[in-house]
C-alpha positions as CSV (number, residue, x, y, z in Angstrom):
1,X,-18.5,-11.7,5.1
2,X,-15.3,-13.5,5.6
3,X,-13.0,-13.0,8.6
4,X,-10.7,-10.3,8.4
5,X,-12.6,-9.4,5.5
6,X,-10.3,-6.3,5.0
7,X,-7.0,-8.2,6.3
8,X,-7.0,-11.1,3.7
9,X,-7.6,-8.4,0.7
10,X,-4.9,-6.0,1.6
11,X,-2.1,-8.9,2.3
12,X,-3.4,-10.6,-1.4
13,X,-3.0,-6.9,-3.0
14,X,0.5,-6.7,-1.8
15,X,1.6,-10.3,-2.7
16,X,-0.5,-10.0,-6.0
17,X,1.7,-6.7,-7.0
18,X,5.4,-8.4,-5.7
19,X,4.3,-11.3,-7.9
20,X,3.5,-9.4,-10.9
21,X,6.8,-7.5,-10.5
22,X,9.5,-10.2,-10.0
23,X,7.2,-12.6,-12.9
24,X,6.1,-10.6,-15.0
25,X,7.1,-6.8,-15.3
26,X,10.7,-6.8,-13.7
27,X,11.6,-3.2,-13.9
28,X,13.9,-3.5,-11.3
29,X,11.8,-0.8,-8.8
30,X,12.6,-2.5,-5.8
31,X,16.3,-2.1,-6.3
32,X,15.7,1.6,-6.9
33,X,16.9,4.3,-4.4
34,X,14.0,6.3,-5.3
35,X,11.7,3.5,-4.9
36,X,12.4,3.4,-1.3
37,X,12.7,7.1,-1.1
38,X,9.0,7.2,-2.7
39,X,7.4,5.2,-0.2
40,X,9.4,6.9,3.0
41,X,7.8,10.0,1.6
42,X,4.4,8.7,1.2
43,X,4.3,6.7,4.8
44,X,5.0,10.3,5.9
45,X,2.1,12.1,4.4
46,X,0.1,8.9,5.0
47,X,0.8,8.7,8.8
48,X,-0.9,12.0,9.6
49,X,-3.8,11.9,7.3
50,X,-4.3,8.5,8.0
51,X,-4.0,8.9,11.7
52,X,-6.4,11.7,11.8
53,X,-9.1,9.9,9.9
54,X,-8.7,6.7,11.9
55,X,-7.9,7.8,15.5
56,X,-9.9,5.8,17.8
57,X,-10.4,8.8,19.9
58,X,-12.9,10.2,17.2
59,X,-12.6,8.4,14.0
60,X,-13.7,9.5,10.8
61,X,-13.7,6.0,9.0
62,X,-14.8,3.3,10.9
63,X,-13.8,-0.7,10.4
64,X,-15.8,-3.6,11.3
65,X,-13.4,-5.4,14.1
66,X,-13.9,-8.9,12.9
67,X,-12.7,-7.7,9.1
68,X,-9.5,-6.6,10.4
69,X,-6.3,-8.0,12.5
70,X,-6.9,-5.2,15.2
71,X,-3.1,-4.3,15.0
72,X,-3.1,-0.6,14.6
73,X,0.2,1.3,14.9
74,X,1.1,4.5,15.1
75,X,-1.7,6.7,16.3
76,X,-4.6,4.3,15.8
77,X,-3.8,3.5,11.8
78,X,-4.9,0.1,11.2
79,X,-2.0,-2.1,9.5
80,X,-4.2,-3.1,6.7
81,X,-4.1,0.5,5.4
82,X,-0.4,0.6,5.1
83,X,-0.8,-2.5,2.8
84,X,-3.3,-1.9,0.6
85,X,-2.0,1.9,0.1
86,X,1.8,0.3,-0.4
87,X,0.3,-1.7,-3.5
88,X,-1.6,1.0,-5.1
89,X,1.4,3.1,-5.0
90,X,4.0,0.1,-6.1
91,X,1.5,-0.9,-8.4
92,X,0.9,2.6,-10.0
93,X,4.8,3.1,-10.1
94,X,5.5,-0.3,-11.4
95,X,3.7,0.4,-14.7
96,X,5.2,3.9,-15.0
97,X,8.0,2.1,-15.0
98,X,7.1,-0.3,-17.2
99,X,5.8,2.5,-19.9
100,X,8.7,4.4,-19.7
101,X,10.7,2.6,-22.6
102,X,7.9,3.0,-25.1
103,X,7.4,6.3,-24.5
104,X,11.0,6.6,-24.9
105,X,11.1,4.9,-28.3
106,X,8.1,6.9,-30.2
């Protein structure tokens, strides 16, 4: 396996879903209010759940320490989950977003 076999996919999912959105799609989501307002609500239901499955105290889910940076903040979470759960989210809202017009138009 690669080094920070975790690390490198999580950072590419993020830049891969930015990318698509100011190229391709632009909807405009990261301009949005509720954008923002989405993912301030999801990092708080994600900081807790998160937290409690990957406290180091007595984790649930385990990582491999040479597929990830080791930076973990708050309560044990590693960073890499914040990214790769940011870009599932952006990346399920950004082709809502996208939809929206042609659902709009039938």
């Amino acid at each position: 396996m690669i080094p920070w076999g975790y690390t490198l996919p999580a950072v590419a999912a993020m830049i891969v879903v930015v990318a698509f959105e100011l190229a391709v799609l632009k909807t405009g989501l990261f301009r949005k209010l509720a954008y923002w307002l989405t993912m301030t609500i999801v990092t708080g239901f994600q900081i807790p759940v998160d937290g409690w499955l990957t406290k180091l105290s007595a984790p649930i889910v385990l990582y491999a320490p040479e597929h990830i940076t080791g930076w973990r903040f708050p309560w044990d979470i590693p960073v890499e989950d914040f990214l790769f759960g940011y870009a599932l989210v952006t990346a399920v809202l950004l082709l809502w977003e996208r939809a929206r017009p042609r659902e709009a138009a039938r």
